[in-house]
C-alpha positions in Angstrom: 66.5 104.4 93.5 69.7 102.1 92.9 72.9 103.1 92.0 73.8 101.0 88.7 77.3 100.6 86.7 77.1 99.0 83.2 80.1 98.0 81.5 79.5 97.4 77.3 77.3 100.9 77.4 78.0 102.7 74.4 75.9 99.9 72.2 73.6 97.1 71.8 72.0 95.4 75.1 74.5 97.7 77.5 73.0 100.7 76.1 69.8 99.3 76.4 69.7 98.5 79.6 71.3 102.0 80.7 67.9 103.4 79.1 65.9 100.8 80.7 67.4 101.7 84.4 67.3 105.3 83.7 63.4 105.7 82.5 63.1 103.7 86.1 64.6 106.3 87.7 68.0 104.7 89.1 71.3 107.0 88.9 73.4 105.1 86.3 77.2 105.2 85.4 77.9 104.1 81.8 81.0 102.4 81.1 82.8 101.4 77.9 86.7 101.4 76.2 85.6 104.0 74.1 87.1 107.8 75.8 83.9 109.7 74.9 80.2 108.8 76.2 76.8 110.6 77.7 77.2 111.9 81.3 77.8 109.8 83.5 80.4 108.0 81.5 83.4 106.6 82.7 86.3 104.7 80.3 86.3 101.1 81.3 88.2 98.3 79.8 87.0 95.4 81.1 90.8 93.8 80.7 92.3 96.4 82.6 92.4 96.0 86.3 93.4 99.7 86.8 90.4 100.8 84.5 88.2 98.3 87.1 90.0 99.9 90.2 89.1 103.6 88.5 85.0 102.4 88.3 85.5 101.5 92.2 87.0 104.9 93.2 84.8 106.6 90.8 81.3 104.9 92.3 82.9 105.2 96.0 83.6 109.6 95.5 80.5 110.1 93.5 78.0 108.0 95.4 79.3 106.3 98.3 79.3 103.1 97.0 77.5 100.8 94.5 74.1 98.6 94.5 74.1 96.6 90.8 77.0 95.9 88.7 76.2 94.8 85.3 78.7 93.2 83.8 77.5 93.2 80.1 81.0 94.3 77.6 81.6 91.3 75.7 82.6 90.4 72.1 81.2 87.5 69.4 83.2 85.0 67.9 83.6 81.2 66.9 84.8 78.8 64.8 85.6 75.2 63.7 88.1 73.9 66.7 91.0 73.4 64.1 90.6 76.5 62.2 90.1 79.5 65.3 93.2 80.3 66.3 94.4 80.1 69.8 94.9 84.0 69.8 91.2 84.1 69.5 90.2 81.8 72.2 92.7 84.0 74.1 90.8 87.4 73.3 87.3 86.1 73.8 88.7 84.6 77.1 90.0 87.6 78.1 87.4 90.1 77.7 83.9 87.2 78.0 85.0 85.7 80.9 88.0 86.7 82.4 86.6 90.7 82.3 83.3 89.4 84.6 85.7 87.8 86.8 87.7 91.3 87.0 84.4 93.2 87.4 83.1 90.7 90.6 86.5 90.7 92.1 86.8 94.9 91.7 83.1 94.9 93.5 82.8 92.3 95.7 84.6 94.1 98.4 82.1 97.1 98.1 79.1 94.5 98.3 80.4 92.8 101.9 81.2 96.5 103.5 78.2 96.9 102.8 76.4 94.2 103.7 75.0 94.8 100.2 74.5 94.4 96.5 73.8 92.8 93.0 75.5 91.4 90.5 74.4 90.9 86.9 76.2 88.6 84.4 75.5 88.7 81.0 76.3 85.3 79.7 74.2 83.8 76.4 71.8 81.0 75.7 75.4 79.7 74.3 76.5 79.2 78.0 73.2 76.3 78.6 72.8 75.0 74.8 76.2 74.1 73.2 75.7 74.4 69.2 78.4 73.2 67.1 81.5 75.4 65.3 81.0 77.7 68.6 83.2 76.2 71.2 85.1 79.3 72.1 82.1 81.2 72.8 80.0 78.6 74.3 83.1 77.6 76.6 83.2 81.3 78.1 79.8 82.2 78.5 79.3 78.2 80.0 81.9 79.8 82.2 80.4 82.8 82.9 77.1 81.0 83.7 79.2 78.4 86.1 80.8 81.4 88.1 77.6 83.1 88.8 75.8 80.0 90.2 79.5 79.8 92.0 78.7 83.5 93.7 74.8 83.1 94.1 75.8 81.0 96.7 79.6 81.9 98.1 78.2 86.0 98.7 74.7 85.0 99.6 75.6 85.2 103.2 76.5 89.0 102.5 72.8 89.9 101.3 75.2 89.8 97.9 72.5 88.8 94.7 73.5 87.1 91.5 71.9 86.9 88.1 73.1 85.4 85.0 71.3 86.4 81.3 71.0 84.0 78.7 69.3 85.6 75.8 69.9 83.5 72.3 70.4 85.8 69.2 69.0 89.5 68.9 69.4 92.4 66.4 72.9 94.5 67.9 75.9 95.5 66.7 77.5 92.4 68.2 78.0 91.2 64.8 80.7 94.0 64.4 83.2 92.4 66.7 83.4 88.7 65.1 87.0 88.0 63.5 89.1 85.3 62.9 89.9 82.9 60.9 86.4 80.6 60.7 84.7 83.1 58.2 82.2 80.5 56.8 81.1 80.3 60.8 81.5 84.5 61.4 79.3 84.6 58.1 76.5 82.4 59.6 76.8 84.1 63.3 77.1 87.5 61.6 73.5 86.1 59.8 71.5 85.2 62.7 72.5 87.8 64.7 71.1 90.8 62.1 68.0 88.5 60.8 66.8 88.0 64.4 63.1 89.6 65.5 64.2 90.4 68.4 65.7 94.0 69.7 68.1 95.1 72.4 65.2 97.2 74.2 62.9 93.7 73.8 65.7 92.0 76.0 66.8 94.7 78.4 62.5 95.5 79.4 62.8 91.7 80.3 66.2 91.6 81.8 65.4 94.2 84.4 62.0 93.0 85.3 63.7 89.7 85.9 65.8 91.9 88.3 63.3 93.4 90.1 62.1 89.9 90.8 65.7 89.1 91.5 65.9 85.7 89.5 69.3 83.8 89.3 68.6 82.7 85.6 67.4 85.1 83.1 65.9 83.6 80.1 64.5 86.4 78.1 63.4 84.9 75.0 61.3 82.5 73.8 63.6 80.6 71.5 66.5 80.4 74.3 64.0 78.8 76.5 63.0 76.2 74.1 66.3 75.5 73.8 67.2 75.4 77.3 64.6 72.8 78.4 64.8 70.6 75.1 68.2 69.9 76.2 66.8 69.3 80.0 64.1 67.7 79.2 64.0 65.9 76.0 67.9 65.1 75.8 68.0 62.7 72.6 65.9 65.5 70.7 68.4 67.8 71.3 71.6 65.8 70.4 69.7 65.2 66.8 69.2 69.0 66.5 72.9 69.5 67.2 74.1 66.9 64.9 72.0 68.3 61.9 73.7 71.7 62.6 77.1 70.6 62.7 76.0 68.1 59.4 75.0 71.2 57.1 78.1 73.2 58.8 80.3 70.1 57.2 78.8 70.5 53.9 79.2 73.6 53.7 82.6 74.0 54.3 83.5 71.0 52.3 81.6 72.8 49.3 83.4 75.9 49.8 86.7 73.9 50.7 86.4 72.2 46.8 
């Protein structure tokens, strides 16, 4: 039985996976900015480094340390590069990327005293494939993708494990959280998040098996896999995928734009 903190609980793939860890039996700690959540629940805001020093103390009173962080809280957004506004790359910075370096950093110190630990990053399909009128959110979760290769391999010699997800769209209140100025692209995002097949719980069953098998890259979908090795493996392919996108984005907006 591990001892598991989940930032991003209260909703979507975070509360997912806090039901997939629990039917397995592990003792989980639920963490989100909201003040109110099930038992065990703890207030996290993954920009605040006292919230993060809270979770430490919290896990280090109640169970003497920690075995998996998952650090899922994240927001969606994008845009054309001249109409999202630089406060937006600044909050989808902040909270994507810069709240998983706040979570590792808070941890990591708990992981090397003991000699122990695992850390799991949700990034996106966004972070591997790089669609056009995306490139805030494709730039942090690339990030978040780059820092966990980064660990796999600075904490290994702790017995420290690192996994980064990159599931492509699936059905969650994600779409809730996109604002900004782009609101042809939040329209379209907003779109493929709530016509997608897929569920939370299909992700999180595949997210934790790939866990238990402790893979560095999580792929758990079918159509973020296709993508993935189109773009390794069939380069010029992928390019002419890309450029049709961004080609129907451009008309588009020029339609709505006249």
């Amino acid at each position: 039985m591990s001892r598991v903190l989940v930032t991003g609980a209260a909703s979507g793939l975070g509360a997912a996976l806090v039901a997939r860890f629990v039917a397995d039996g592990h003792q989980v700690l639920s963490t989100d900015v909201g003040a109110d959540g099930a038992a065990p629940y703890l207030k996290l805001d993954v920009r605040d480094p006292a919230d993060w020093d809270a979770a430490v103390a919290w896990c280090q009173d109640n169970w003497g340390g920690l075995d998996i962080l998952v650090n899922n809280a994240g927001i969606a957004t994008g845009g054309r590069i001249d109409v999202e506004t630089l406060d937006e790359w600044d909050r989808v910075v902040d909270i994507n990327l810069m709240g998983v370096v706040r979570g590792c950093r808070a941890f990591v110190p708990v992981f090397k005293r003991q000699r122990s630990g695992y850390i799991v990053n949700t990034a996106s399909a966004a972070g591997l494939v790089h669609p056009p009128m995306m490139s805030s959110y494709n730039t942090v979760k690339a990030g978040v993708v780059a820092l966990s290769e980064t660990l796999s391999h600075e904490l290994h010699p702790y017995g420290i494990t690192v996994s980064v997800v990159c599931p492509s769209f699936f059905r969650t209140n994600l779409a809730d959280s996109i604002r900004g100025a782009d609101s042809a692209m939040g329209a379209t995002a907003r779109q493929l998040i709530e016509k997608s097949p897929r569920t939370a719980d299909d992700i999180a069953a595949v997210v934790v098996a790939g866990i238990g098998k402790q893979r560095h890259l999580i792929i758990p979908d079918r159509p973020a896999r296709v993508a993935y090795w189109t773009k390794r493996l069939v380069r010029p392919l992928y390019n002419s995928q890309m450029r049709r996108i961004a080609e129907r984005a451009r008309q588009r907006a020029e339609a709505k734009d006249g």
